[in-house]
Structures are given as C-alpha cells and as structure tokens.
C-alpha positions as CSV (number, residue, x, y, z in Angstrom):
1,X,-67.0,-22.5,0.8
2,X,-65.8,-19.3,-0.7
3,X,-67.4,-17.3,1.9
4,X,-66.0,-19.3,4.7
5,X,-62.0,-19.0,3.1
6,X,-62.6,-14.6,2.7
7,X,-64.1,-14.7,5.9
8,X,-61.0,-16.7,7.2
9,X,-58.8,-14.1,5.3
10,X,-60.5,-11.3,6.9
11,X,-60.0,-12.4,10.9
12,X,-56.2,-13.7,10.2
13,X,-55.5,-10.3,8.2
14,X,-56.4,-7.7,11.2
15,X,-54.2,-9.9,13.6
16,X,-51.3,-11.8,11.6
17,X,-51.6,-10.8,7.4
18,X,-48.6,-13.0,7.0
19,X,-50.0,-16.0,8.4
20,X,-53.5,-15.9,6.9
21,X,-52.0,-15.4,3.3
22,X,-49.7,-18.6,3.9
23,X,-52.8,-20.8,5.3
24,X,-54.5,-20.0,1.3
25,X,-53.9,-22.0,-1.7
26,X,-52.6,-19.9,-3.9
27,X,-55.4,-20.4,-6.8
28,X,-58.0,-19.0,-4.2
29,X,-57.5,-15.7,-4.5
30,X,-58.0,-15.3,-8.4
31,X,-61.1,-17.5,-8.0
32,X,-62.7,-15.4,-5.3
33,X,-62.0,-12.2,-7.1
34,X,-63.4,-13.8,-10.5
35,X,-66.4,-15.3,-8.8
36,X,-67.3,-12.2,-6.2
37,X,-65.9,-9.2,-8.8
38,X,-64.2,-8.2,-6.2
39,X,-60.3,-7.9,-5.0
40,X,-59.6,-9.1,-1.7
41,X,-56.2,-7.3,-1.6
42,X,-53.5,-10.4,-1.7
43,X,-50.3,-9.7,-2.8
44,X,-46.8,-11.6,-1.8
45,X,-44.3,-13.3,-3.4
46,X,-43.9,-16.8,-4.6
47,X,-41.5,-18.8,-6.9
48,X,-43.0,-19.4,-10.3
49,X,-41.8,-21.2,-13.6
50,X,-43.6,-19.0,-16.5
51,X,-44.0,-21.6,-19.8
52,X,-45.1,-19.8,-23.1
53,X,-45.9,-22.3,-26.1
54,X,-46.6,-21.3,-29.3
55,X,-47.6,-23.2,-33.3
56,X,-44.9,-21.2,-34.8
57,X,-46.0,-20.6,-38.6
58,X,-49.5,-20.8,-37.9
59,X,-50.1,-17.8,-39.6
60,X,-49.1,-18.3,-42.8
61,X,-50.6,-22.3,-42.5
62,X,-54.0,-20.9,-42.2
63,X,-53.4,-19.5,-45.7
64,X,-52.0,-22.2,-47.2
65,X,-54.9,-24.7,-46.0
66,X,-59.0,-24.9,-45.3
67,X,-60.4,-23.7,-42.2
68,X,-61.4,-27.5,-41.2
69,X,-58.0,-28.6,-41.1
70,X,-56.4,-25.2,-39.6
71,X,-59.3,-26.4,-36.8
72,X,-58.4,-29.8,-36.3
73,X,-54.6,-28.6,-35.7
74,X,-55.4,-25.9,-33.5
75,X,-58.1,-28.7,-31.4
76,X,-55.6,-31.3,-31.1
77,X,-52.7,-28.8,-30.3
78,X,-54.9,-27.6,-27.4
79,X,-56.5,-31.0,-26.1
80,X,-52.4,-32.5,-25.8
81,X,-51.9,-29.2,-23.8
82,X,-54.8,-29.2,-21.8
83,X,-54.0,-33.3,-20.8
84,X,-50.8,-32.9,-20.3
85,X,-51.1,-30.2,-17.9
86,X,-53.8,-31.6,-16.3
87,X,-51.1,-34.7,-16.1
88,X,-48.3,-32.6,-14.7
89,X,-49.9,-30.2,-11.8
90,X,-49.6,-27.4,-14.6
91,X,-52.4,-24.5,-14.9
92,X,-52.7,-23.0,-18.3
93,X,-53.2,-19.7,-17.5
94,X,-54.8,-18.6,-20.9
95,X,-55.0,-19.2,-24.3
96,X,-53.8,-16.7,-27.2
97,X,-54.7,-18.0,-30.8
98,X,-52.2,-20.2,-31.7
99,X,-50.4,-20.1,-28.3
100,X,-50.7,-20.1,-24.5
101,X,-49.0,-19.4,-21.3
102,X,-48.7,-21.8,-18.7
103,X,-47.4,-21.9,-14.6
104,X,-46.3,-24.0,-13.0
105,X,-45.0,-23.4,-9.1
106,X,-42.3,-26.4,-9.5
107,X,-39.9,-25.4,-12.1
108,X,-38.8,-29.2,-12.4
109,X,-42.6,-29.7,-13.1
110,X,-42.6,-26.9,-15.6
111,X,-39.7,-28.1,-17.7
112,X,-40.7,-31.4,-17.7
113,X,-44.3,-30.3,-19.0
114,X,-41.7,-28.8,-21.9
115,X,-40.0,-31.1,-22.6
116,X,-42.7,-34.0,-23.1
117,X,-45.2,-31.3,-25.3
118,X,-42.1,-31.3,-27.3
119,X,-41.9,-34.9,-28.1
120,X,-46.0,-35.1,-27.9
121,X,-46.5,-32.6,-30.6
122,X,-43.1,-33.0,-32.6
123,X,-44.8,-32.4,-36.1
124,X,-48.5,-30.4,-35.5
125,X,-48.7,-30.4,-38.9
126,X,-46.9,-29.4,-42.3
127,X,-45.0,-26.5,-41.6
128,X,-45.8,-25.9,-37.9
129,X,-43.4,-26.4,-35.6
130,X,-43.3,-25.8,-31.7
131,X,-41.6,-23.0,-29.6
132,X,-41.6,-23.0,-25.9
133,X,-40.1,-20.2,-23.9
134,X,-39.4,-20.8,-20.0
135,X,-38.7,-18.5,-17.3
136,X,-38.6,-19.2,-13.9
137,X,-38.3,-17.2,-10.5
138,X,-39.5,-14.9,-7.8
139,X,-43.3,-13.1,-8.8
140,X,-45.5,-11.5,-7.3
141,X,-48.8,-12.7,-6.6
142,X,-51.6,-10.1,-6.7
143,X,-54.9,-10.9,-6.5
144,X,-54.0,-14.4,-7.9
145,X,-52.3,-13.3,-11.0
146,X,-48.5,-13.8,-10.9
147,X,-46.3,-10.8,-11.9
148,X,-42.8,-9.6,-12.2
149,X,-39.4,-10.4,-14.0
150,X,-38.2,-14.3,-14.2
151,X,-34.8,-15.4,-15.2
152,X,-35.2,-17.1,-18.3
C-alpha cells in the first residue's frame, strides 16, 4: 500500500505537485518516511491546533513518593491521554516525561480535547496539577512533521 501511495506521489508530482500533495492524507508522509528512511520531499501548509500538556510538579512528587506510585501516576496520566485522543480525532505527537504534545487539525477538536483532559485528570495526584498550552494556526508540513509559529 505504501508503495502504491509514493508511486502515486511520484506521477502526480512531475505533472501537477499541487494536486498530488492534496489527494494524500496528511499522516502519510511521516509514515512513509519513518517506514522507508527515506524523505519524499512534501512540504505545504496546513492549519494546525498545537496542544502541550504537562503534570506540573512532577519533579519534585517523584521525590516526595516511591517509584511504584510515581508509576501508577505517570500510567494513568498517559492511558486518559492516549483514550481521549483516540476519542477525539487527536494524534499525540510524542511523549516527553511527564508531558506531551498533541495535534489536532480542527482547533474546535483541539480545545475540546483540553478542556475534557482538564476535568478527566482534575487531581493526578497530591500535588500534581495539569497545564495545557494551546496554539493554533498556519504550519508547515514537511515531511509529515508540522512546523512554524501558531497564535497562541
């Protein structure tokens, strides 16, 4: 299947760039440069709402308490991420300890995701409390990854 999209990509590139890149899902590219380590070049612009979550005091919890308990926290902070994006059409781009950054390509979709991890995870734990960050706007996408200034 992969072969059959790049080789699709290919032929509409050399006539009409433009189209080709519109007839793509816009997840395809990243996987076909992560599963052929290799770039096939994409890059145009799309609107993107940006979320960044993070246990805020997680630091200074994991001194305070066992390492069993700091990993229960962090598991169930990351299984009510994980569902709720997979409930809301949002991709969590990657995980960073105690935190993660998420897209979603409708901002309505974004802040709603936001909003109910909010009220899902309202106490994590003693101490812990949630941030969320969100900026939304014009990236760019190259080779799958989306980069450039939002408006927060």
């Amino acid at each position: 299947m992969n072969d059959l999209v790049v080789d699709f990509v290919e032929q509409r590139a050399s006539v009409d760039l433009e189209s080709a890149l519109r007839a793509v899902p816009s997840g395809v590219a990243k996987s076909l440069a992560h599963e052929t380590n290799r770039s096939i070049g994409v890059t145009m612009r799309v609107l993107r709402t940006i979320i960044f979550v993070d246990l805020s005091g997680f630091s200074a919890y994991l001194r305070k308490t066992d390492d069993d308990e700091a990993q229960r926290v962090l598991r169930q902070f990351r299984r009510v991420s994980r569902d709720l994006a997979s409930e809301m059409g949002v991709r969590i781009d990657k995980f960073l300890g105690d935190g993660f950054m998420a897209v979603s390509v409708k901002q309505d979709a974004g802040i709603t995701f936001a909003m109910e991890l909010q009220r899902r995870l309202k106490e994590p734990a003693v101490g812990l409390r949630l941030r969320i960050g969100i900026a939304s706007g014009e990236m760019m996408l190259i080779d799958g990854d989306e980069i450039g200034r939002a408006h927060v």
